[in-house]
C-alpha positions as CSV (number, residue, x, y, z in Angstrom):
1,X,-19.1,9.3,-0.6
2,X,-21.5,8.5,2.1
3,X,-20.3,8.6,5.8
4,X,-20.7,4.7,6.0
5,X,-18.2,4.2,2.6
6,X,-15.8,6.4,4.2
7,X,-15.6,5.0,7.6
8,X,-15.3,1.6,5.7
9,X,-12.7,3.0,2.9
10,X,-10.6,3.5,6.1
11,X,-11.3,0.7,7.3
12,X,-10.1,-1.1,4.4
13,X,-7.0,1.3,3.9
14,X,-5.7,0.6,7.2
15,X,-6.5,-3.6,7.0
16,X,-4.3,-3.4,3.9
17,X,-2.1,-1.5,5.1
18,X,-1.7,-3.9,8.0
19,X,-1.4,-7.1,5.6
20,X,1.1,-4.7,3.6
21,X,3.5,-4.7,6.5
22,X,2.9,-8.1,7.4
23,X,3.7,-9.4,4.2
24,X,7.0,-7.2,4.3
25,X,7.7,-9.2,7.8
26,X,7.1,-12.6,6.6
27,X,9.1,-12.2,3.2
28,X,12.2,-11.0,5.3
29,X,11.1,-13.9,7.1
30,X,11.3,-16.4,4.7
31,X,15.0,-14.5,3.1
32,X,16.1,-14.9,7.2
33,X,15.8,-11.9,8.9
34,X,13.6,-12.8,11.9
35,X,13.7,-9.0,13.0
36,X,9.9,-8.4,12.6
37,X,9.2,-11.8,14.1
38,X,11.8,-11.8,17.2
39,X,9.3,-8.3,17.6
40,X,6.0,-9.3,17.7
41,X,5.3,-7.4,14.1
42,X,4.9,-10.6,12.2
43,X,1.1,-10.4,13.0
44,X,-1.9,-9.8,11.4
45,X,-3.0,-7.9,14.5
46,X,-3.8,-4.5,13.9
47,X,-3.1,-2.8,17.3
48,X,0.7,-4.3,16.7
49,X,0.9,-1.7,13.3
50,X,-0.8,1.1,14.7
51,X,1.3,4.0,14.0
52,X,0.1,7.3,16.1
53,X,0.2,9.7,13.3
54,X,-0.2,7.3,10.5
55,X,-3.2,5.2,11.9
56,X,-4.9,7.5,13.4
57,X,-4.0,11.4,13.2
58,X,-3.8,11.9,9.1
59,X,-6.8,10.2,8.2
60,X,-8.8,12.1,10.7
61,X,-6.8,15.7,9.6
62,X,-7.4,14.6,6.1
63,X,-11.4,13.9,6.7
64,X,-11.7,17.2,8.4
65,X,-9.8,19.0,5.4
66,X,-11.0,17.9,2.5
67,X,-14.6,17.4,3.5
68,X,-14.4,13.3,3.8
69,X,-13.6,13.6,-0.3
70,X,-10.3,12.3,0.5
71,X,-9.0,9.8,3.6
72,X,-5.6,7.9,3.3
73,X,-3.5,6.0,6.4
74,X,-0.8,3.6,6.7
75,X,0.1,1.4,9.5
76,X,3.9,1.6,11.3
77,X,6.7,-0.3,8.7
78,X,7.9,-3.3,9.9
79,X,11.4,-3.4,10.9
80,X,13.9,-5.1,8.7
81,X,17.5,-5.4,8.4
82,X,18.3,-6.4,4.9
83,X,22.2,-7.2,5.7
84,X,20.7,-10.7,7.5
85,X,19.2,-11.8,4.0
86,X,20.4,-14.3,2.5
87,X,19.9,-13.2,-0.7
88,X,21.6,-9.6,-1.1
89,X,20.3,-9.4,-4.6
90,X,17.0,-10.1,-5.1
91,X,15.9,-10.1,-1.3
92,X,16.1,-6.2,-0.5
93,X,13.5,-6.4,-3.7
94,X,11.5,-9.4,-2.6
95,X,11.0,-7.7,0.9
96,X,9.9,-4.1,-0.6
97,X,7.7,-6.0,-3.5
98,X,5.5,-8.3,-0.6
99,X,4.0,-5.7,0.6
100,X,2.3,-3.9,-3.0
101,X,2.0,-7.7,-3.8
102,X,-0.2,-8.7,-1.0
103,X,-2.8,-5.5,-1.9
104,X,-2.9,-6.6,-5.5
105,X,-3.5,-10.0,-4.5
106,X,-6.5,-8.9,-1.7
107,X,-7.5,-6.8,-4.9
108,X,-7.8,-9.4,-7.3
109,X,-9.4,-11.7,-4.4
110,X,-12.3,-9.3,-4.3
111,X,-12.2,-8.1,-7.5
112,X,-12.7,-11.3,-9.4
113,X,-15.9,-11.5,-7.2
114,X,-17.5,-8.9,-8.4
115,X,-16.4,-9.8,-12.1
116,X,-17.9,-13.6,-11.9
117,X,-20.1,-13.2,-9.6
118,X,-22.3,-9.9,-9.7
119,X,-25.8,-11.5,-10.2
120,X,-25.7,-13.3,-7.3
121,X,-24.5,-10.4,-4.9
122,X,-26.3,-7.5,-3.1
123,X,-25.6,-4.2,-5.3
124,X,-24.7,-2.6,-1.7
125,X,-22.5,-5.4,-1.3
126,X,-20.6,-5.0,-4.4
127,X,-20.1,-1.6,-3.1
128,X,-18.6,-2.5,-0.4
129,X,-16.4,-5.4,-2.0
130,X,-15.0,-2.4,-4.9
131,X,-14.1,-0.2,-1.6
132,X,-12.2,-3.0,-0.6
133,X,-10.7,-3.3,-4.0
134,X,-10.4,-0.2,-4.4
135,X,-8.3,1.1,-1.2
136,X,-5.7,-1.8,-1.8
137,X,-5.2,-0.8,-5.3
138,X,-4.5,3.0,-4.0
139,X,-1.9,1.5,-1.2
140,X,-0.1,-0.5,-4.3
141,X,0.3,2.0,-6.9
142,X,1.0,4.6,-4.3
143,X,4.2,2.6,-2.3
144,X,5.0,1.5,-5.9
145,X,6.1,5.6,-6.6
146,X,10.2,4.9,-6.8
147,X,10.2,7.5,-4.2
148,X,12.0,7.1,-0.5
149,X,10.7,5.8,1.7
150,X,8.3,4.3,-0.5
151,X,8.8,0.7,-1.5
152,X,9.5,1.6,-5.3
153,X,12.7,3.5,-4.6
154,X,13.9,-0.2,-2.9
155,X,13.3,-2.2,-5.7
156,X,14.6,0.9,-7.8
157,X,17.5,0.7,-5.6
158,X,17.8,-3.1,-6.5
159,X,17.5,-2.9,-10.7
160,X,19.1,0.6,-11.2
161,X,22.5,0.2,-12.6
162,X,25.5,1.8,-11.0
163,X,25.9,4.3,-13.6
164,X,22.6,5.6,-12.7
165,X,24.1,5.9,-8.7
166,X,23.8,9.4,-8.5
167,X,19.7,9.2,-8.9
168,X,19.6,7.1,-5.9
169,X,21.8,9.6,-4.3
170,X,19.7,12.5,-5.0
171,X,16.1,10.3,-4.1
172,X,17.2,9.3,-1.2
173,X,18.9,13.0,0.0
174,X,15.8,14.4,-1.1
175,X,13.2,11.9,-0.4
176,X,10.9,13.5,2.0
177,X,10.7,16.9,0.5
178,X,10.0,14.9,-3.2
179,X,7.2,12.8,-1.2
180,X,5.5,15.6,0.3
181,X,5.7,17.8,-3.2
182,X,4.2,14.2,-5.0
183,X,1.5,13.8,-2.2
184,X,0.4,17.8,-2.3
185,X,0.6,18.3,-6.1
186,X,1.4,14.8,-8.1
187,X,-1.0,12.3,-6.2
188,X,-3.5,13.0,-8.9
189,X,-1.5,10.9,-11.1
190,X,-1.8,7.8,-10.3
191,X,-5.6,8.0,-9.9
192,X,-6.0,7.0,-13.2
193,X,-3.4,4.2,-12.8
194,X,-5.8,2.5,-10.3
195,X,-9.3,3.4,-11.9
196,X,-7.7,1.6,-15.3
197,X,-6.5,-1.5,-13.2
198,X,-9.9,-1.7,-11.1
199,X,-11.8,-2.1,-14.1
200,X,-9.3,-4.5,-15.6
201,X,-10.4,-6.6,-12.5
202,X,-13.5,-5.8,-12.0
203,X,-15.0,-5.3,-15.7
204,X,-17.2,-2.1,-14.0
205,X,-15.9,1.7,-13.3
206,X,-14.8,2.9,-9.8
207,X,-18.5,4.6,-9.2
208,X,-19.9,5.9,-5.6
């Protein structure tokens, strides 16, 4: 990938990632916990998200070790408390769901672009659009893993039934170790979760 698509690959990566957290805010929001608002998080200001590590160190250690073949980030979570919503049920899941939702909405925003419209658009262009498509595609599949902290292991929290407690148990004791393992060895995985769904959207192949 040239250096211009992975500058703007971040670039996209970390503006989903900030519409990701926002859309976590404004859902706890609208179930009434004010917590992200009251905290200036409920904005689609980047510099509010910026997480030191997250934002800024990873993606530049993961450039420099994998040779720019490879750049990921996330923005700072929003802060929730799910015991001021009103719904106990389904809000914890509305509230983990926004955030995946909102990147495979921006997804199918600029995805259906490209399908309906690629005659019309600059081939360069339509690169940049699929980047776009692309990055927010990776940050939905990937917080989608039922894996803590991950948004998946919430709304697996939400639908698993008690009988099945002792899954959450272990997940949640063993969360971070079971993300970094997934992240170093697993990641792969879902690669072809999000190639498959990009050109669902898109009608072309993930190509730079």
């Amino acid at each position: 990938m040239q250096i211009g698509f992975q500058i703007f690959f971040l670039i996209s990566i970390l503006m989903g990632a900030v519409i990701h957290e926002y859309s976590h805010g404004w859902m706890a929001w609208r179930y009434g916990d004010d917590t992200a608002k009251v905290m200036g998080r409920l904005t689609l200001n980047p510099i509010a998200h910026i997480d030191p590590f997250g934002t800024i160190l990873l993606p530049l250690l993961l450039w420099i070790s994998t040779g720019g073949s490879f750049l990921f980030a996330y923005a700072k979570p929003v802060p929730v408390n799910l015991y001021r919503l009103r719904d106990q049920k389904i809000g914890p899941a509305a509230v983990a769901f926004a955030g995946p939702g909102s990147n495979i909405l921006t997804a199918l925003v600029f995805g259906l672009i490209i399908r309906f419209f690629p005659a019309t658009i600059n081939p360069v262009f339509i690169t940049y659009l699929s980047i776009i498509v692309f990055a927010n595609l990776l940050l939905a599949i990937f917080n989608l893993v039922p894996i803590p902290p991950l948004d998946g292991s919430r709304i697996l929290d939400v639908f698993l039934p008690p009988q099945f407690n002792h899954i959450k148990m272990f997940l949640h004791q063993y969360g971070f170790i079971l993300l970094i393992f997934f992240i170093l060895f697993l990641f792969r995985l879902i690669l072809p979760i999000i190639s498959l769904l990009f050109y669902i959207i898109t009608g072309y192949k993930f190509i730079l």
